[in-house]
N, C-alpha and C positions, 0 to 999 in steps of 0.2 A: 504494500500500500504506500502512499505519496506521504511525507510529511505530516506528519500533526501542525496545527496552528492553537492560538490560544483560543480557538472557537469551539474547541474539543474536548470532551470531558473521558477521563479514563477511568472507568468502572474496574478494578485492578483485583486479582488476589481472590478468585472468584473460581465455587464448582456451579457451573451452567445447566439446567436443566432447560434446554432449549426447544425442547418439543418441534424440533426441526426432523421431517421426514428422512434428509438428505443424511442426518447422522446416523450410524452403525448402532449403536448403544442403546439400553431401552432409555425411554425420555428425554433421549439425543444427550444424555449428558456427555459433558468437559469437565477435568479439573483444569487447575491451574490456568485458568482463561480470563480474559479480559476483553468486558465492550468496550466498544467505544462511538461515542454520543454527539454527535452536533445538530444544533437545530431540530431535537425532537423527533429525530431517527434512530436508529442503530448505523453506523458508519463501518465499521468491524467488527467481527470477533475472533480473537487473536490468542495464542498461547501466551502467555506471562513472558517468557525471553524473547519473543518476537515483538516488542513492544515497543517501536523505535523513539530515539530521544527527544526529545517534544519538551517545552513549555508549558504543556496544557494543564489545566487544572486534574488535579488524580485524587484518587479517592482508595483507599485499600480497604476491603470488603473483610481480609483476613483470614481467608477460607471460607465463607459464609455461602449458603446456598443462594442460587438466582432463580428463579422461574420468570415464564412472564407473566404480566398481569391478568388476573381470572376475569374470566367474562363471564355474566350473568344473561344468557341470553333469552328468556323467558320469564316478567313478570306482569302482578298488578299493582307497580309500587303505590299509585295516586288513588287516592278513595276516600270518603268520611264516612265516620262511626264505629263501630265495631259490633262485633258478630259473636263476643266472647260467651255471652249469657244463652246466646241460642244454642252453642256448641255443648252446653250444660244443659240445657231441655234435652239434646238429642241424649247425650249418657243415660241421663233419667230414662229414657224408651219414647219421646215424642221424635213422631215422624217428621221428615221435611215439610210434605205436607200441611199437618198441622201448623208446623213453624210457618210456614208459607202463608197458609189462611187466617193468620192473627198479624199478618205485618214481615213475617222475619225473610230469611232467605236472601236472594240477591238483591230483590226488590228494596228492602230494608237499605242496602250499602247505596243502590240505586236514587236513594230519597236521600239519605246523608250526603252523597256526593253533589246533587243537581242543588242541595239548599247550601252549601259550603263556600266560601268564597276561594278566591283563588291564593289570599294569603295563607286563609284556615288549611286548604287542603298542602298547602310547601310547609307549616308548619309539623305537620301530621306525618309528610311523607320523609323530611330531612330526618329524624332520627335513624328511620328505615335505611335507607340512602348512606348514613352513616356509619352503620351497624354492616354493611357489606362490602365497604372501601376500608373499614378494620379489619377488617379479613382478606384484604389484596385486592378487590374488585376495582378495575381501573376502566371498564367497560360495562354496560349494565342496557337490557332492552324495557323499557317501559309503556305498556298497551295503556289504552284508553278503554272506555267500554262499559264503565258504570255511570256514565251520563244518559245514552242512548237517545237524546234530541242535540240538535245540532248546539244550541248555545255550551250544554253540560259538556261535551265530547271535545270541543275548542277549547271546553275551558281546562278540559285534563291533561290536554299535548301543549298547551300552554307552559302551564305549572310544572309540564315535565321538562320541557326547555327549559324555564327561568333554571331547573336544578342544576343543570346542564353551564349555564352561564355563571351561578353563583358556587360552583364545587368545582375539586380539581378530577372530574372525570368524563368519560365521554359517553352519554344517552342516546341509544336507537328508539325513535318513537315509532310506534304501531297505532294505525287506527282501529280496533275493534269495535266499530259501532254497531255492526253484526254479533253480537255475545250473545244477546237474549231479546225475546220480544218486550218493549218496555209495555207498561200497566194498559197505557192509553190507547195501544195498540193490539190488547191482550187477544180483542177477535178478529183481526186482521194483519197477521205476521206478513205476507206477500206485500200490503200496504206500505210495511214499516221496511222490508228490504226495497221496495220502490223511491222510499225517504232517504237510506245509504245510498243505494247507487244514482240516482238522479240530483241529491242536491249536498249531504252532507260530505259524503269522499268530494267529489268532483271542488266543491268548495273551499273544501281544507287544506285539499292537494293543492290547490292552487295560491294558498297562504303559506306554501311551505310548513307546516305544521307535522309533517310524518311522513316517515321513507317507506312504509310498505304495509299492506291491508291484512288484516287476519279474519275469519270465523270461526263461530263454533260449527261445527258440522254435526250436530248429534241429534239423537230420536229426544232432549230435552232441548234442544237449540233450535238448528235450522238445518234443512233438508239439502241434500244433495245439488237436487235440484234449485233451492234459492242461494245455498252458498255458491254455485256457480255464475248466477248473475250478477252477486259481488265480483265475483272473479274477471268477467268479462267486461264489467266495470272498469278494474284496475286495467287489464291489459289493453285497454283503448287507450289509456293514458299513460303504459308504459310503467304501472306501478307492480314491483315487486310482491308475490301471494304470498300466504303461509296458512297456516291450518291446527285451529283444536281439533284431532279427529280420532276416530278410532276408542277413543275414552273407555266409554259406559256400553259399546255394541257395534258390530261393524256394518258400515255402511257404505264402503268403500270412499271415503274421505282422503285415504291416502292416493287411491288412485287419481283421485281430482283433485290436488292440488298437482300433483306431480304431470298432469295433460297440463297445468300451467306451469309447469317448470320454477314450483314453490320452491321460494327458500328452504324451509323443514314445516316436518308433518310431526305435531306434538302431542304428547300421551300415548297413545298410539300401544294402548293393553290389546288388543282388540283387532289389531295388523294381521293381515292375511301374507301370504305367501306373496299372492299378485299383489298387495299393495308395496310387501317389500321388495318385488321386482321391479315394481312400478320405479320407485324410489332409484334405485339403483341407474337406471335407466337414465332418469333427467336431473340426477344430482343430489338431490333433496335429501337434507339430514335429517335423520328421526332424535328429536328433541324427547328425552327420557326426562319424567318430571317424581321423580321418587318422594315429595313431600306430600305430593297430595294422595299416590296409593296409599302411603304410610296410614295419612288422618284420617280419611276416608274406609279407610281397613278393608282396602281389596284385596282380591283374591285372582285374579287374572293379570299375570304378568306380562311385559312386553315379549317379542321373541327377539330376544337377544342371539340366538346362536342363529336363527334365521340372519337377521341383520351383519353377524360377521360374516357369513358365509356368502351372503353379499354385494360385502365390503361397502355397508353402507356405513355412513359416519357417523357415531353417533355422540350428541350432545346431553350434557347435563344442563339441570337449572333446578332454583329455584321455586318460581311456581309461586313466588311468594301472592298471596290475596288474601283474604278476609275471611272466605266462606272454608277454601280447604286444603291452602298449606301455607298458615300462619309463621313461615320461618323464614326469618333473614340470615340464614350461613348456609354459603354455598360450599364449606366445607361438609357442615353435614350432610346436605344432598351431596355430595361424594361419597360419605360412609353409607347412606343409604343404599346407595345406588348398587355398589359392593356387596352389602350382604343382603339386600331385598332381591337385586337385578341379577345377581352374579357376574357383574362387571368386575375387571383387573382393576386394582389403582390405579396402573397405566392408563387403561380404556377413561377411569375417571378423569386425569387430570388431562386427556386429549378433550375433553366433554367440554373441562370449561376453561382451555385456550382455542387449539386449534380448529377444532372442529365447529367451538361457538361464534368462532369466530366466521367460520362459512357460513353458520345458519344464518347470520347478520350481516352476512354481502361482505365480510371484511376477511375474504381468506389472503388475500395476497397484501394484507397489512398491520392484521392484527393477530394476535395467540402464538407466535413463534419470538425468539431469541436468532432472528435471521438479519439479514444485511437486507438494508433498507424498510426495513418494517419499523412499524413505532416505536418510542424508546417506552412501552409501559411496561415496569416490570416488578419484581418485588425480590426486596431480601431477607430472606428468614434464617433464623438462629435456628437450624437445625442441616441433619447431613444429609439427607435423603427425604424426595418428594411424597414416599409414602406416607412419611410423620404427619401429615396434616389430612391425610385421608383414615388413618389407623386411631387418631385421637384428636377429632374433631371440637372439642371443648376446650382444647388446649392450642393457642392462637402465637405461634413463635416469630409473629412478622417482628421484622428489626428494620426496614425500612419500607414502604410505599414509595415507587416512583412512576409520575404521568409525566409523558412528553419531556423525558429529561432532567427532570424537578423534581426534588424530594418533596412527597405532596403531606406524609405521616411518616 
C-alpha cells in the first residue's frame, strides 16, 4: 500500500474477526493485524510488521478482539404504550382474543402510537436504540407500521430519522403500512391496501422517508394476493420488497416476495422446500427472528438444514416490538438462535454482520472487516467471537466504533 498521511488512523495490535468470505479461517479471523481508517472506510488490513512508517494517529488495541459492527436488521423500534399487562392476562389463560375484544393486542400499541407525538415517541424509543449500540449495534432497521393512516406512519419514519440524525449510528427505514388492517378499516382490508398502495407509499416514497416496503403476509394479516399489490406498488417505483411470511402457516409468502427479488423473507417457521428454493434462486435472505418463537412458545421451527443446503443466507435479529419479542440484545437472539435454531455461532455472528447486512441492500458495505467497506466496528475485551454468543448477559464491549469515531 502507498504511504500513510496524517489522514489515517491505525487501529494496531488487533485479532480481526472479519467475517470476510475471502479469508480461510472460520470468522475470517487474523491475529496480529491492523486497520487502517480514513474518512470513514476501512483503507487496509495489514499484518502488524507490514505497517509502514506513517505519522498517523495509532491507537494499540493490545491484542483485543475486533469484529464489525452488528446489524440489527429487523425491528419495531418506534411505538407508544406498552403491552406488559396484556402479556400477564395471556399467563393467567386469557386469549388474544379476549385481549383483543377489550382494547389490547396490536390495536392497543396502534392507538398509543397515532395519539403520541413525535417527541413522546424519540423519547420512548432512544432508550431502546441505546440498549443495542451497548451491545455493538452500529446499524439497526426500523419499520413503521403501528400508525397504519398516512399522518401516524410519516410520523414513525420521521422519529426514526431524527434517531438517525441525533445518534452515532446508521437507521434502515421500512415502511410497513401493510402490518395489519387498522380498526377503521376492520371490514374493508382490500380498501385499506388501496390506501398503501395508491396514496401512502407513493407519498412517503416521494418524501424520502424509507428505502424499502414490507408486509405481513399471513392468514392474520394480509393475503397473498393483497401483499402483492403492495409489491407491484413498490416495483413501479423501483422500491426495494421484503416480507413477514411464513410465520403462523404457509402461504407461500416466500415464494412472493422472492418473484420480486425481496431483500429477505422473515420468520419464515412455516418455509417450504419451494419457498427455500425460491429464495435461493433470487437472493433473498431468510431473516431468522428467534425472540419472538421464544415468547410466543412455538413449536415449529424454521428449516434451517433446508436453508444451508441451499446456501441461502441467513440473518438474525431482533424482532424487537411490543406484542412479541420485547428484547433489545441482539446478542441474545444469537444465543437463541443456537440453541432454539441449531445455528453455529459462526452461522450467528454471519446473521448479524454479513448476511444483515445483505438483507439491508448493504452487502458490499457493510458487516465485513474488508477494504473499502465502512469503518463500523467494535472492540471487545474478550478472545474469541463465540464469548458473546455462549454468555449473552455478559457484555465485554471495550470500544464502539461508527464511521471511524469512537462512538462508546
Amino acid at each position: 500500500m502507498t504511504e500513510l498521511t496524517a489522514d489515517d488512523c491505525v487501529w494496531r495490535n488487533a485479532r480481526l474477526a472479519t467475517l470476510d468470505p475471502s479469508q480461510s479461517q472460520p470468522y475470517g479471523l487474523l491475529d496480529d493485524y491492523a486497520l487502517i481508517v480514513r474518512d470513514g472506510r476501512i483503507r487496509a488490513v495489514i499484518p502488524v510488521d507490514a505497517i509502514p512508517a506513517h505519522n498517523s494517529r495509532s491507537i494499540d488495541l493490545e491484542g483485543r478482539l475486533v469484529t464489525p459492527g452488528l446489524i440489527d436488521c429487523h425491528t419495531h423500534l418506534v411505538f407508544g404504550g406498552s403491552r406488559a399487562q396484556e402479556w400477564e392476562q395471556r399467563l393467567m389463560g386469557a386469549s388474544y382474543q379476549q385481549i383483543s375484544a377489550a382494547g389490547g393486542g396490536i390495536n392497543a400499541t396502534v392507538h398509543a402510537t397515532r395519539h403520541s407525538s413525535d417527541i413522546e415517541l424519540e423519547c420512548l424509543a432512544f432508550p431502546r436504540l441505546v440498549r443495542l449500540m451497548r451491545e455493538g449495534v452500529t446499524t439497526v432497521e426500523i419499520k413503521s407500521g403501528y400508525g397504519l393512516d398516512m399522518q401516524s406512519e410519516e410520523k414513525m419514519l420521521r422519529v426514526a430519522g431524527n434517531l438517525a440524525k441525533t445518534n452515532p449510528i446508521e437507521v434502515s427505514r421500512t415502511l410497513l403500512a401493510a402490518h395489519t388492517t387498522p380498526p377503521e378499516y376492520k371490514d374493508d382490508p382490500d380498501g385499506y391496501i388501496a390506501l398503501v398502495c395508491e396514496t401512502i407509499l407513493p407519498r412517503l416514497w416521494q418524501d424520502g422517508l424509507f428505502e424499502a416496503v414490507d408486509v405481513f403476509c399471513e392468514n392474520v394479516g394480509f393475503s397473498p394476493a393483497q401483499a402483492e399489490r403492495v409489491f407491484q406498488s413498490a416495483r413501479a417505483k423501483g422500491i426495494p420488497v421484503k416480507g413477514h411470511v411464513e410465520q403462523l402457516s404457509s402461504l407461500g409468502g416466500a415464494q412472493l416476495v422472492s418473484r420480486y427479488q425481496g431483500l429477505s423473507a422473515d420468520h419464515i417457521e412455516y418455509l417450504s422446500e419451494a419457498g427455500v428454493a425460491a429464495m435461493r434462486e433470487s437472493g433473498t435472505v431468510a431473516v431468522l427472528l428467534p425472540g419472538a418463537f421464544y415468547f410466543l412458545n412455538e413449536k415449529q421451527k424454521p428449516p434451517v438444514e433446508l436453508l444451508r443446503r441451499y446456501q441461502v443466507p441467513m440473518a438474525v435479529a431482533t424482532d424487537f416490538n411490543p406484542g412479541t419479542s420485547p428484547f433489545t440484545s441482539l446478542h441474545l437472539a444469537m444465543n437463541m438462535a443456537c440453541v432454539q435454531f441449531g445455528l453455529t455461532p459462526e452461522e450467528a455472528w454471519l446473521g448479524v454482520t454479513r448476511h444483515a447486512a445483505q438483507a439491508l441492500g448493504r452487502k458490499h458495505t457493510h458487516g465485513q472487516l474488508a477494504v473499502g467497506f465502512v469503518a463500523d466496528f467494535v472492540v471487545w475485551d474478550a478472545e474469541h467471537p463465540v464469548e458473546m454468543v455462549y454468555e449473552p448477559m455478559r457484555n465485554p464491549l471495550f470500544r464502539r466504533v461508527f464511521r471511524g469515531e469512537v462512538s462508546l
